[in-house]
N, CA, C and O of each residue as an XYZ file, in Angstrom:
716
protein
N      98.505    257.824     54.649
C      98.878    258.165     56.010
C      98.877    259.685     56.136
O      97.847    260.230     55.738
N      99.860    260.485     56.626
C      99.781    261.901     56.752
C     100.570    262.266     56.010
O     101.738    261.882     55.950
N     100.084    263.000     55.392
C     101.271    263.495     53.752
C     101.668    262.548     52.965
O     101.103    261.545     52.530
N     102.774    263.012     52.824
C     103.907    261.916     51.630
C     104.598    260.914     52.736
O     105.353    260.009     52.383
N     104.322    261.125     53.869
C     105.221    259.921     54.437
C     104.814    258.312     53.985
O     103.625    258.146     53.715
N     105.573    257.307     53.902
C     105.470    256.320     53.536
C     105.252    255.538     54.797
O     106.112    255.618     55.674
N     103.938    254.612     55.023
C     103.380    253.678     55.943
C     104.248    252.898     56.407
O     104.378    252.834     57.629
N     105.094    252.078     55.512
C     105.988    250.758     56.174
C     107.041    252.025     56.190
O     106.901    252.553     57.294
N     107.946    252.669     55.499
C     108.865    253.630     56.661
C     108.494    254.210     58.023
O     109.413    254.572     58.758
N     107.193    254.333     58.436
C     106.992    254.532     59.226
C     106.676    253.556     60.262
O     106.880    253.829     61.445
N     106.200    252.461     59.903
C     106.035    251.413     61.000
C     107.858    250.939     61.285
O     108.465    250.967     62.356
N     108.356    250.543     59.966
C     109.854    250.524     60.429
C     110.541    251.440     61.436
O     111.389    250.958     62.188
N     110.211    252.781     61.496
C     110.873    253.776     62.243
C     110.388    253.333     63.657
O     111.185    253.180     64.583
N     108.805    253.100     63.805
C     108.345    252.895     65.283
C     108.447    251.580     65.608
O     107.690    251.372     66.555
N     108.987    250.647     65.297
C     108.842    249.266     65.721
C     110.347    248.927     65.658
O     111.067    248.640     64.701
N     110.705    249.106     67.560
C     111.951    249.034     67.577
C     113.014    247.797     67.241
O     112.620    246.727     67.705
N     113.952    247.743     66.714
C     114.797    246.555     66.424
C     116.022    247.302     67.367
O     116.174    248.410     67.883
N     116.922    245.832     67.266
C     118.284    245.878     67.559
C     118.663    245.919     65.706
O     118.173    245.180     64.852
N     119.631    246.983     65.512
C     120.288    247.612     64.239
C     121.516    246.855     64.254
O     122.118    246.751     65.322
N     122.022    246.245     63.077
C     123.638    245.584     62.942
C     123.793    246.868     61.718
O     123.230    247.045     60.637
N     125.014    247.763     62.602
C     125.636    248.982     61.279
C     126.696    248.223     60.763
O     127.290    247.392     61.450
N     127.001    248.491     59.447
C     128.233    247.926     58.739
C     129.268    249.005     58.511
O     128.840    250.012     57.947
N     130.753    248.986     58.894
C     131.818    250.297     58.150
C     132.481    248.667     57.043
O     133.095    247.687     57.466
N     132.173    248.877     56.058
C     132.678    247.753     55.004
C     134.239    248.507     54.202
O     134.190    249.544     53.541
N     135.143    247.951     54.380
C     136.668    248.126     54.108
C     137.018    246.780     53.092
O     136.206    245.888     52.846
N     138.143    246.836     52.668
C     138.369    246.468     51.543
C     139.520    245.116     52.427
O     139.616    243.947     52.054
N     140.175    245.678     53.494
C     140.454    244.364     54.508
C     139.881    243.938     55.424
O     139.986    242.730     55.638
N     139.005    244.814     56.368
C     138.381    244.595     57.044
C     136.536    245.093     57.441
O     136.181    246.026     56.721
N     135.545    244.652     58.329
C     134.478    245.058     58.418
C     134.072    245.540     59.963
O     134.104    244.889     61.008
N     133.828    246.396     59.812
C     133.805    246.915     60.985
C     132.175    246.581     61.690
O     131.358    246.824     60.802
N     131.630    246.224     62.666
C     130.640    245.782     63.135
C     129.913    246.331     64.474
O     130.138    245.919     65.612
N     129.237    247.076     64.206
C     128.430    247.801     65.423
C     126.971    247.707     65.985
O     126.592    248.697     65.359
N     125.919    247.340     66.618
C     125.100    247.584     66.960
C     124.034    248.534     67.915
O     124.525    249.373     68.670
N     122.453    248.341     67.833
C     122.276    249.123     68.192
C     121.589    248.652     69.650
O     121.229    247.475     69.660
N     121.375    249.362     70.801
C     120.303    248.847     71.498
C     118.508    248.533     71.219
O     117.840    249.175     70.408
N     118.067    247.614     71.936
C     116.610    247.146     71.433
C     115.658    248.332     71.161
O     114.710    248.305     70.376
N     116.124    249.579     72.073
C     115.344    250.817     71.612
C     115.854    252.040     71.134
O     115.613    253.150     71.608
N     116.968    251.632     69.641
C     117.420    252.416     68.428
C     118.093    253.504     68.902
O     118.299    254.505     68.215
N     118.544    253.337     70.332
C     119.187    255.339     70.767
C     120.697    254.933     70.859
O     121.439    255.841     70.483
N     121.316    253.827     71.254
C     122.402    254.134     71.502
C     123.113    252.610     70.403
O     122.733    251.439     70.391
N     124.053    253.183     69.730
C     125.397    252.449     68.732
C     126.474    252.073     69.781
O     126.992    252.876     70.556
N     126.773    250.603     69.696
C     127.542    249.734     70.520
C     129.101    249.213     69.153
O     129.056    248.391     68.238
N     130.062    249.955     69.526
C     131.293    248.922     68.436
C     130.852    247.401     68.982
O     130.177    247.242     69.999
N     131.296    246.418     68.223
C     131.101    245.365     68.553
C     131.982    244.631     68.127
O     132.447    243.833     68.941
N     132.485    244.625     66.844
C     133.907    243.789     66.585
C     134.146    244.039     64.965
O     133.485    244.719     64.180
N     135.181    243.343     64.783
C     135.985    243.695     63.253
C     135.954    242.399     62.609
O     136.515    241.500     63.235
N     135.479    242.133     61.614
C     135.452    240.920     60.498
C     136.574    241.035     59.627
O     136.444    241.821     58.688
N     137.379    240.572     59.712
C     138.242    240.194     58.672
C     138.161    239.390     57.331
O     138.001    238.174     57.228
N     138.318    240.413     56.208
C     137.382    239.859     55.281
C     138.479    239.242     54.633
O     139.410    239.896     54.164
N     138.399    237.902     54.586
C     139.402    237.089     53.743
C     138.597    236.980     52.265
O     139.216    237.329     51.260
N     137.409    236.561     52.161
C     136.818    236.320     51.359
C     135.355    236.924     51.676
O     134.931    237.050     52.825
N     134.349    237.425     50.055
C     132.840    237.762     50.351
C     132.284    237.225     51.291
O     131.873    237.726     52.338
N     132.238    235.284     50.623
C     131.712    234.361     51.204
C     131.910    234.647     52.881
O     130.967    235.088     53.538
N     132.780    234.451     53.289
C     132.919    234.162     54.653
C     132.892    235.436     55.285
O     132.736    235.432     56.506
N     133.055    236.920     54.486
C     132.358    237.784     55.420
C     131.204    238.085     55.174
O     131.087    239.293     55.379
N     130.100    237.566     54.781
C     128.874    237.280     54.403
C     128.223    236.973     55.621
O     127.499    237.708     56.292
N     128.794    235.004     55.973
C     128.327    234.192     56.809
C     128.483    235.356     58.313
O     127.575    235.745     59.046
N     129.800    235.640     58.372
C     129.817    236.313     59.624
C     129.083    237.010     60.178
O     128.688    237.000     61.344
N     128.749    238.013     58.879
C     127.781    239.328     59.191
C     126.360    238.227     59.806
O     125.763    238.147     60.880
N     126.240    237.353     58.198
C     124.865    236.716     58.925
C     124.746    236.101     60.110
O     123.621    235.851     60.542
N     125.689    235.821     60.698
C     125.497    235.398     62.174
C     125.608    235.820     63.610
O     125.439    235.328     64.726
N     125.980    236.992     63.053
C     125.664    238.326     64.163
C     124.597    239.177     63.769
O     124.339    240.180     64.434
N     123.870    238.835     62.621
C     122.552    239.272     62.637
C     121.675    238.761     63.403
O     120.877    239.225     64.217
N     121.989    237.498     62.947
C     120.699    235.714     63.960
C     121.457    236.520     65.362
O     120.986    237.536     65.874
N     122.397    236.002     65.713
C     122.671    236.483     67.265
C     122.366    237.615     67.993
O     122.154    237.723     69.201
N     122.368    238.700     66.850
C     121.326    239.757     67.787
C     120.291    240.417     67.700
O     119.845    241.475     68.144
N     119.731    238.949     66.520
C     118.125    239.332     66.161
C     117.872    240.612     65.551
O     116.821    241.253     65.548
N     118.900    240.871     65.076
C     118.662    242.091     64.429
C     117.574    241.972     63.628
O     117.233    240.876     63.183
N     116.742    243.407     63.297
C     115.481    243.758     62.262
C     115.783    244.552     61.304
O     114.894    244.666     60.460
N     117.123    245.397     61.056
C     117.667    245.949     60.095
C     119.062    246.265     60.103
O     119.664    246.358     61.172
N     119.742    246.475     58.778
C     121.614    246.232     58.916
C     121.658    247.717     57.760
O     121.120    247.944     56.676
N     122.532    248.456     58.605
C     122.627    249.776     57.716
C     124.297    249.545     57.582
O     125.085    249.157     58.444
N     124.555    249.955     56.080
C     125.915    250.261     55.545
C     126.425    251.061     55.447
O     126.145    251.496     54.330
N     127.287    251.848     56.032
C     127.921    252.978     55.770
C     128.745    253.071     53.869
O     129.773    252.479     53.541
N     127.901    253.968     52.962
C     128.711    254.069     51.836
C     129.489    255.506     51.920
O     128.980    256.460     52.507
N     130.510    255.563     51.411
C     131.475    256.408     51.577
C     131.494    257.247     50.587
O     132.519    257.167     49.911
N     130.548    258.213     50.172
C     130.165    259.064     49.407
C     131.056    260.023     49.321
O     131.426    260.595     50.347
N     131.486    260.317     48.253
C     132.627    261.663     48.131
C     132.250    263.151     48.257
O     131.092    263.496     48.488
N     133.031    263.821     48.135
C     132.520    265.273     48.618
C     132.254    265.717     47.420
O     132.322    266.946     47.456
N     132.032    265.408     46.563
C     131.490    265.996     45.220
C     129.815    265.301     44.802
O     128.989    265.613     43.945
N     129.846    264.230     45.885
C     128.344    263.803     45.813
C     128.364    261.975     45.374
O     127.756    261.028     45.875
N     129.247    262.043     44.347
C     129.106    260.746     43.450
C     129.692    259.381     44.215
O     130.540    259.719     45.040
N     129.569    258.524     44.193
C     129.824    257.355     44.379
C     131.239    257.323     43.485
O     131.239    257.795     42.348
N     132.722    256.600     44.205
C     133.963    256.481     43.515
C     133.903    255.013     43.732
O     132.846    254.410     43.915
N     135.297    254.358     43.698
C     135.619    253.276     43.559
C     135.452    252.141     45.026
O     135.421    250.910     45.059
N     135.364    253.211     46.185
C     135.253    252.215     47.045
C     133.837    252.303     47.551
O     133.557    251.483     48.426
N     132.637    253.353     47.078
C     131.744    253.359     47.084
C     131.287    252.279     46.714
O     130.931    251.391     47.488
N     131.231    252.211     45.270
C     131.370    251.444     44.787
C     131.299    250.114     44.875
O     130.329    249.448     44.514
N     132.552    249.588     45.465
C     132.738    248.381     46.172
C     131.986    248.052     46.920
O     131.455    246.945     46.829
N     131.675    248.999     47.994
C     131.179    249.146     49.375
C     129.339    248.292     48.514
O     128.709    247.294     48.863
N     129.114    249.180     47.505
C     127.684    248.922     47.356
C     127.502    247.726     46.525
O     126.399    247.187     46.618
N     128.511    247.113     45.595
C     128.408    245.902     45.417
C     128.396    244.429     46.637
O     127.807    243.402     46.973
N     129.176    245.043     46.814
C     128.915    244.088     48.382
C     127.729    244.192     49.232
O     127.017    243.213     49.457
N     127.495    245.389     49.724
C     126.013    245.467     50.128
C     124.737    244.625     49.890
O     123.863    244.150     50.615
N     125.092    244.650     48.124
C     123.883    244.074     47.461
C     123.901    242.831     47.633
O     122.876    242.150     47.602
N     125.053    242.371     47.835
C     125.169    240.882     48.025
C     124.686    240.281     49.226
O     124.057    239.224     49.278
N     125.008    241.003     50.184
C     124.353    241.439     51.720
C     122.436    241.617     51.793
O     121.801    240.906     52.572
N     121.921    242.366     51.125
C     120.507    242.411     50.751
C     120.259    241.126     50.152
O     119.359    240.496     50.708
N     120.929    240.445     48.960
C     120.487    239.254     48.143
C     119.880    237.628     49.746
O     118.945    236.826     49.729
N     120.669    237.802     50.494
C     121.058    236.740     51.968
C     120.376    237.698     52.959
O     120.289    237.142     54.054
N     119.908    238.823     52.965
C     118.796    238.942     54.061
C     117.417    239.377     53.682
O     116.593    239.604     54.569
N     117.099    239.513     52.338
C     115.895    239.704     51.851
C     114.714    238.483     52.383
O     113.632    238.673     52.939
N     115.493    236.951     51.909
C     114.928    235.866     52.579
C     113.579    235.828     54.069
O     112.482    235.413     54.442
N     114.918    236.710     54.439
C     114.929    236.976     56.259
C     114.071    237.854     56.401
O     113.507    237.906     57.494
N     113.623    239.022     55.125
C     112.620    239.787     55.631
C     113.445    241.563     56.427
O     112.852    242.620     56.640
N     114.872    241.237     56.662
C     116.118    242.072     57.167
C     115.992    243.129     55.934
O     116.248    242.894     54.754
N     115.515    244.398     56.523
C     115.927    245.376     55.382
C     117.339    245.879     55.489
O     117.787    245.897     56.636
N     118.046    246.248     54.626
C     119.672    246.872     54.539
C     119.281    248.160     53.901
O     118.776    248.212     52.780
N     119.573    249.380     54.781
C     119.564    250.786     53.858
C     121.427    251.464     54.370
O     122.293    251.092     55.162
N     121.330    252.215     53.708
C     122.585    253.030     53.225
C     122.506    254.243     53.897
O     121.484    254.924     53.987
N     123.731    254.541     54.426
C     123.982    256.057     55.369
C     125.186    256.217     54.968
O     126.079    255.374     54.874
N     125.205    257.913     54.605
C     126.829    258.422     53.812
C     127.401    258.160     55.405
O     126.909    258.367     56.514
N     128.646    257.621     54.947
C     129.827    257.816     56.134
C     130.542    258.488     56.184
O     131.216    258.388     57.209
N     130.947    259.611     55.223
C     131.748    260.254     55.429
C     132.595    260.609     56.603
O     132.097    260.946     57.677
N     133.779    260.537     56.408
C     134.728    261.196     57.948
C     134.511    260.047     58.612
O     135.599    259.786     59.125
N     133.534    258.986     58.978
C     133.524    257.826     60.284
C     134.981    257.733     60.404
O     135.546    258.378     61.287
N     135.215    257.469     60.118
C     136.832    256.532     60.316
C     137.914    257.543     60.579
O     139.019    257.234     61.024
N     137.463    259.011     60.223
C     138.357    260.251     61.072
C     137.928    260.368     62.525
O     138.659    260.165     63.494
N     136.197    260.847     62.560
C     135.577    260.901     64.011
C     136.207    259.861     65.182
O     136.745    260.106     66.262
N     135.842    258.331     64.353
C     136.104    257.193     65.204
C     137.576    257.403     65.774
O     137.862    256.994     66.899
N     138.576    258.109     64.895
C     139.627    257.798     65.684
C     139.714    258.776     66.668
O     140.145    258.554     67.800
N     139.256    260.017     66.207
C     139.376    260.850     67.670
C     138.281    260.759     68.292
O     137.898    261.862     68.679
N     137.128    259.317     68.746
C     136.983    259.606     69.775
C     137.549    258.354     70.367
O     136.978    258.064     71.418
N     138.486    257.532     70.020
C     139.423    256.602     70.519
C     140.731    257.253     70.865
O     141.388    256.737     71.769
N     141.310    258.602     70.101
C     142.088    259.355     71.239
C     141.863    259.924     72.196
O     142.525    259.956     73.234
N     140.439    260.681     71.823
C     139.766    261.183     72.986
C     139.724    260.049     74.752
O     139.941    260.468     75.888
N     139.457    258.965     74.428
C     139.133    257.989     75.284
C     140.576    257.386     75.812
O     140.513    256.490     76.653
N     141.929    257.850     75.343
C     143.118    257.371     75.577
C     143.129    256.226     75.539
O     143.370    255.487     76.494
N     142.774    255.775     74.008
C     143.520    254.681     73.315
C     144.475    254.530     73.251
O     144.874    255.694     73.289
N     145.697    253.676     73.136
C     147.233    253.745     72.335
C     146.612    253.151     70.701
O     145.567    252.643     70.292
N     147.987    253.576     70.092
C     147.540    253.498     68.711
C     147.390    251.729     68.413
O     146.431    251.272     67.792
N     148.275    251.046     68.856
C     147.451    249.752     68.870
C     146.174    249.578     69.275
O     145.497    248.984     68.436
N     145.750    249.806     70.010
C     144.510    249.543     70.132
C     143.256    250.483     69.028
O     142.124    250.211     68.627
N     143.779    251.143     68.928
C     143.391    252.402     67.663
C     143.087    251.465     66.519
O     141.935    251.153     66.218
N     144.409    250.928     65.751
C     144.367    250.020     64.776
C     143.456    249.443     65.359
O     142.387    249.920     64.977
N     143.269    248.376     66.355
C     142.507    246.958     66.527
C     140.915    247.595     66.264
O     140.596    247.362     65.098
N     140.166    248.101     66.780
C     139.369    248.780     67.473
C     138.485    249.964     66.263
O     137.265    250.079     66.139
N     139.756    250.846     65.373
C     138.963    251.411     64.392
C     137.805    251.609     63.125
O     137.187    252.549     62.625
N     137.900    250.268     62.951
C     136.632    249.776     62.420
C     135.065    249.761     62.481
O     134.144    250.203     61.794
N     135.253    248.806     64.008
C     134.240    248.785     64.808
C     133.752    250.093     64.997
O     132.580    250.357     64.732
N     134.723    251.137     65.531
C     133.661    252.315     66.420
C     133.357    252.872     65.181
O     132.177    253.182     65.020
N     134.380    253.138     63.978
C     133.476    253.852     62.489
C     131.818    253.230     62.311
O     130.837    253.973     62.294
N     131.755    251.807     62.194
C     130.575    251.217     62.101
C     129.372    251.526     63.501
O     128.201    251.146     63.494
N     130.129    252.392     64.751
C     129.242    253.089     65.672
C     128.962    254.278     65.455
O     128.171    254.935     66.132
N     129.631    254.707     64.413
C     129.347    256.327     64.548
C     129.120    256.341     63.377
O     129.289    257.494     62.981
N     128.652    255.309     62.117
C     127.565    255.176     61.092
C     126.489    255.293     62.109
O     125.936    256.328     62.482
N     126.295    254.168     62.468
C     125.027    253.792     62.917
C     124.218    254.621     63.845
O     122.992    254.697     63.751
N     125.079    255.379     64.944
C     124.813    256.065     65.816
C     124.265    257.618     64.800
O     123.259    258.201     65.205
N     124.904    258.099     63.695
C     123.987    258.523     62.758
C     123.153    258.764     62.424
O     122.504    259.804     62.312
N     122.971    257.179     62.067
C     121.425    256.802     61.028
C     120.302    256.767     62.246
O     119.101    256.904     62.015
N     120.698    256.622     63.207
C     120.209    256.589     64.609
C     119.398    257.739     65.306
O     118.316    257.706     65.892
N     120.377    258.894     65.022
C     120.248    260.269     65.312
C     118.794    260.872     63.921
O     117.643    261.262     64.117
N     119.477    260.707     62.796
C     118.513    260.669     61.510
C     117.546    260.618     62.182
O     117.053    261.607     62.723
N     116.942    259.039     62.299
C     115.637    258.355     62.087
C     114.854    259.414     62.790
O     113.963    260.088     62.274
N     115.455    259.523     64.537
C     114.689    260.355     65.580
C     114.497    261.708     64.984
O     113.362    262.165     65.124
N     115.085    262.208     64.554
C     114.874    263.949     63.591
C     113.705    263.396     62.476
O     112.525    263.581     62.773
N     113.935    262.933     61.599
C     112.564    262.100     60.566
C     111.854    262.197     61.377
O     111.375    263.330     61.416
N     111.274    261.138     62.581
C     110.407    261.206     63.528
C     109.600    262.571     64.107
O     108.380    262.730     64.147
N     110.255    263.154     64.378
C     110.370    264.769     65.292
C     109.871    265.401     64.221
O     108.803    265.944     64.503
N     110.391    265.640     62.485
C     109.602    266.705     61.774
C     107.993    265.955     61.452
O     106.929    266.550     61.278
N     108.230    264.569     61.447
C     106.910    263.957     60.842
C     106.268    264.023     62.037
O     105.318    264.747     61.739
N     106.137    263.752     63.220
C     104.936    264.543     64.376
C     104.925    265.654     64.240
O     103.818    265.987     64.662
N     105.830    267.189     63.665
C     105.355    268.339     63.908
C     104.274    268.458     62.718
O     103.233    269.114     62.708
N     104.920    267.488     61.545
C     104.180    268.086     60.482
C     102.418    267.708     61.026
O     101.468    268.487     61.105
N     102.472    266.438     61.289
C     100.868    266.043     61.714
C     100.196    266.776     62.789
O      98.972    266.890     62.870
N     100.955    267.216     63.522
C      99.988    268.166     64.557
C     100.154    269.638     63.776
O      99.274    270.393     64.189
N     100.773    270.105     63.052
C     100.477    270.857     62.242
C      99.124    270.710     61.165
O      98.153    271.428     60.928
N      99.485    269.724     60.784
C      97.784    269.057     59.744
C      96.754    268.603     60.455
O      95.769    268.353     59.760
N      96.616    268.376     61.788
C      95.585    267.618     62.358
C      95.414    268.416     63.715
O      94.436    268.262     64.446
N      96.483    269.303     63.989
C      96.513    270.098     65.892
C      96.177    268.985     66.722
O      96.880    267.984     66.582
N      95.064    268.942     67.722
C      95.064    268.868     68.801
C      94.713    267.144     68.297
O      94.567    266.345     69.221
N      94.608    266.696     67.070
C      94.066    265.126     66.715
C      95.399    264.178     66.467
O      95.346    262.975     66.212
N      96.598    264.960     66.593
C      97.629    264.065     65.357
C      98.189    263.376     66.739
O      98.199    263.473     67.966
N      98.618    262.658     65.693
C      98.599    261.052     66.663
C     100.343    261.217     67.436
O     101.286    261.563     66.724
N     100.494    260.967     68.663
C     101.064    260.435     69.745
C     102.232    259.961     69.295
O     102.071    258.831     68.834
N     103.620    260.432     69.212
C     104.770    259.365     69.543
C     104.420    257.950     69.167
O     103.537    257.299     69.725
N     105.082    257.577     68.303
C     104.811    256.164     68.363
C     103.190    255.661     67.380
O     103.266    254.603     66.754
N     102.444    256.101     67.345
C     101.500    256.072     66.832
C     101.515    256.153     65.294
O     100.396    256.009     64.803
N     102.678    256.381     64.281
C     102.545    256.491     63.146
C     102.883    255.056     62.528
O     102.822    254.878     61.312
Protein backbone atom coordinates (compact mmCIF):
# COMPACT_ATOMS: atom_id res chain seq x y z
CA UNK A 1 0.00 0.00 0.00
CA UNK A 2 1.69 3.45 0.75
CA UNK A 3 4.58 3.01 3.03
CA UNK A 4 4.52 0.89 6.11
CA UNK A 5 0.90 1.35 6.57
CA UNK A 6 -0.84 -1.92 6.97
CA UNK A 7 -3.85 -2.74 4.25
CA UNK A 8 -6.48 -4.41 6.63
CA UNK A 9 -5.60 -1.46 9.34
CA UNK A 10 -6.48 0.54 6.87
CA UNK A 11 -9.58 -0.86 5.40
CA UNK A 12 -10.58 -1.29 9.21
CA UNK A 13 -10.02 2.48 9.77
CA UNK A 14 -12.25 3.33 6.50
CA UNK A 15 -15.03 0.92 6.78
CA UNK A 16 -17.22 2.41 9.27
CA UNK A 17 -18.61 0.25 12.26
CA UNK A 18 -20.64 1.00 15.30
CA UNK A 19 -17.53 0.54 18.16
CA UNK A 20 -18.64 -1.29 21.69
CA UNK A 21 -15.66 0.56 24.14
CA UNK A 22 -15.06 -1.43 27.30
CA UNK A 23 -13.88 0.57 30.96
CA UNK A 24 -13.42 -3.21 32.58
CA UNK A 25 -13.40 -2.86 36.67
CA UNK A 26 -12.98 -5.47 38.96
CA UNK A 27 -16.96 -4.87 40.12
CA UNK A 28 -18.21 -3.42 37.45
CA UNK A 29 -18.05 -2.82 33.33
CA UNK A 30 -18.57 0.10 32.04
CA UNK A 31 -20.18 0.09 28.38
CA UNK A 32 -20.05 2.72 25.69
CA UNK A 33 -20.59 2.99 22.06
CA UNK A 34 -19.87 4.49 19.05
CA UNK A 35 -22.02 6.05 16.25
CA UNK A 36 -22.27 4.14 12.67
CA UNK A 37 -19.74 6.84 11.49
CA UNK A 38 -16.84 6.38 14.38
CA UNK A 39 -17.03 10.36 15.52
CA UNK A 40 -19.05 10.41 18.39
CA UNK A 41 -18.78 7.86 21.98
CA UNK A 42 -22.32 7.26 23.50
CA UNK A 43 -22.15 5.92 27.66
CA UNK A 44 -24.50 3.26 27.36
CA UNK A 45 -24.70 1.26 30.56
CA UNK A 46 -22.79 -0.58 33.45
CA UNK A 47 -22.47 -4.51 33.62
CA UNK A 48 -22.22 -5.77 36.78
CA UNK A 49 -19.78 -8.29 36.86
CA UNK A 50 -20.90 -11.05 39.15
CA UNK A 51 -19.09 -13.55 37.29
CA UNK A 52 -16.55 -13.71 33.76
CA UNK A 53 -19.13 -15.94 32.37
CA UNK A 54 -22.04 -13.73 32.60
CA UNK A 55 -20.12 -10.58 31.93
CA UNK A 56 -18.95 -12.15 28.84
CA UNK A 57 -22.59 -13.07 27.60
CA UNK A 58 -23.59 -9.45 28.32
CA UNK A 59 -20.87 -7.75 26.55
CA UNK A 60 -21.73 -10.37 23.75
CA UNK A 61 -25.09 -9.22 23.46
CA UNK A 62 -24.68 -5.72 23.15
CA UNK A 63 -22.27 -6.45 20.58
CA UNK A 64 -25.14 -8.62 18.36
CA UNK A 65 -27.48 -5.64 19.39
CA UNK A 66 -25.44 -3.03 18.03
CA UNK A 67 -23.83 -4.89 15.37
CA UNK A 68 -20.90 -3.80 16.42
CA UNK A 69 -17.54 -4.40 13.98
CA UNK A 70 -15.02 -3.75 16.72
CA UNK A 71 -14.84 -3.65 20.84
CA UNK A 72 -11.89 -1.55 22.22
CA UNK A 73 -10.71 -2.03 25.98
CA UNK A 74 -9.55 0.49 27.91
CA UNK A 75 -6.15 -1.03 29.75
CA UNK A 76 -5.05 1.02 32.54
CA UNK A 77 -1.45 1.47 31.92
CA UNK A 78 0.62 3.03 34.69
CA UNK A 79 2.63 6.07 34.54
CA UNK A 80 5.81 4.32 34.48
CA UNK A 81 4.64 2.52 31.24
CA UNK A 82 4.21 -1.17 32.54
CA UNK A 83 1.18 -3.05 32.91
CA UNK A 84 0.33 -3.60 37.11
CA UNK A 85 -2.14 -5.75 38.62
CA UNK A 86 -5.29 -4.42 37.30
CA UNK A 87 -3.81 -4.08 33.94
CA UNK A 88 -3.30 -7.04 34.15
CA UNK A 89 -6.59 -8.28 35.03
CA UNK A 90 -8.09 -5.93 32.68
CA UNK A 91 -6.00 -7.93 29.86
CA UNK A 92 -6.70 -11.33 31.01
CA UNK A 93 -10.15 -10.76 30.65
CA UNK A 94 -9.89 -9.07 27.42
CA UNK A 95 -8.39 -12.15 26.06
CA UNK A 96 -11.15 -14.02 27.07
CA UNK A 97 -13.30 -11.40 25.30
CA UNK A 98 -11.13 -11.87 21.88
CA UNK A 99 -11.27 -15.92 22.49
CA UNK A 100 -15.81 -15.33 21.96
CA UNK A 101 -15.41 -12.70 19.27
CA UNK A 102 -12.67 -13.97 17.09
CA UNK A 103 -15.48 -16.58 15.87
CA UNK A 104 -17.45 -13.42 14.91
CA UNK A 105 -14.66 -12.04 12.92
CA UNK A 106 -15.06 -8.79 15.92
CA UNK A 107 -11.57 -7.43 16.30
CA UNK A 108 -10.81 -6.23 20.16
CA UNK A 109 -7.75 -3.70 20.33
CA UNK A 110 -6.49 -1.91 23.46
CA UNK A 111 -6.40 1.96 24.30
CA UNK A 112 -4.35 3.23 27.51
CA UNK A 113 -7.09 4.70 29.76
CA UNK A 114 -5.42 6.42 31.85
CA UNK A 115 -7.29 9.19 34.07
CA UNK A 116 -10.92 7.91 32.20
CA UNK A 117 -12.51 7.47 35.35
CA UNK A 118 -10.98 11.02 36.70
CA UNK A 119 -12.09 12.92 33.25
CA UNK A 120 -15.48 10.94 33.35
CA UNK A 121 -16.21 12.26 36.62
CA UNK A 122 -15.62 15.79 35.92
CA UNK A 123 -17.44 15.79 33.02
CA UNK A 124 -20.46 14.36 35.10
CA UNK A 125 -19.78 17.33 37.53
CA UNK A 126 -19.36 19.45 34.87
CA UNK A 127 -22.97 18.37 33.57
CA UNK A 128 -24.46 18.71 37.31
CA UNK A 129 -24.64 15.31 38.25
CA UNK A 130 -25.35 14.56 42.07
CA UNK A 131 -22.94 12.14 43.33
CA UNK A 132 -25.46 9.38 43.12
CA UNK A 133 -25.87 9.55 39.94
CA UNK A 134 -21.97 9.99 39.59
CA UNK A 135 -21.63 6.52 41.26
CA UNK A 136 -24.49 5.00 38.92
CA UNK A 137 -23.31 6.48 35.69
CA UNK A 138 -19.27 6.48 36.19
CA UNK A 139 -18.38 3.63 34.44
CA UNK A 140 -20.24 4.00 31.47
CA UNK A 141 -19.00 7.61 30.56
CA UNK A 142 -15.09 6.27 31.47
CA UNK A 143 -15.89 3.56 28.72
CA UNK A 144 -16.98 7.02 26.52
CA UNK A 145 -14.08 8.80 27.00
CA UNK A 146 -11.92 5.46 26.19
CA UNK A 147 -13.59 5.16 23.22
CA UNK A 148 -14.19 8.68 22.29
CA UNK A 149 -10.18 8.49 22.37
CA UNK A 150 -9.48 5.69 20.33
CA UNK A 151 -11.96 7.59 18.19
CA UNK A 152 -10.09 10.84 18.12
CA UNK A 153 -6.68 8.47 17.48
CA UNK A 154 -7.97 6.62 14.51
CA UNK A 155 -9.01 10.19 12.70
CA UNK A 156 -5.27 11.70 13.49
CA UNK A 157 -3.76 8.03 12.04
CA UNK A 158 -6.03 8.87 9.15
CA UNK A 159 -4.99 12.68 8.72
CA UNK A 160 -1.01 11.82 8.97
CA UNK A 161 -1.52 8.72 6.57
CA UNK A 162 -3.28 11.08 3.73
CA UNK A 163 -0.57 13.73 4.34
CA UNK A 164 2.02 11.20 4.13
CA UNK A 165 0.52 9.90 0.56
CA UNK A 166 0.02 13.16 -1.00
CA UNK A 167 3.35 13.83 0.15
CA UNK A 168 4.59 10.46 -1.81
CA UNK A 169 2.23 10.67 -4.66
CA UNK A 170 1.06 14.92 -4.66
CA UNK A 171 -1.54 15.59 -6.87
CA UNK A 172 -2.23 11.28 -7.36
CA UNK A 173 -2.71 10.18 -3.58
CA UNK A 174 -5.83 8.86 -3.07
CA UNK A 175 -9.01 10.72 -1.54
CA UNK A 176 -10.37 10.37 2.06
CA UNK A 177 -11.60 7.20 2.34
CA UNK A 178 -9.82 5.64 -0.43
CA UNK A 179 -7.09 3.80 1.57
Amino acid sequence: MYGTYDAHEAYLECTPVVIVGLDVGQARIGVAVSDERETLATPREVIRRRSNAAALDAILRIVAAEQAGRVVVGLPISLDGELHGQAQATQAFAEKLRARLEPLNIPLVYMDETLSTVRAEELLREAGARLVRIRERIDAVAAAVILQDYLNEQVARQNVARRRAQVEYGADAPEAGEF
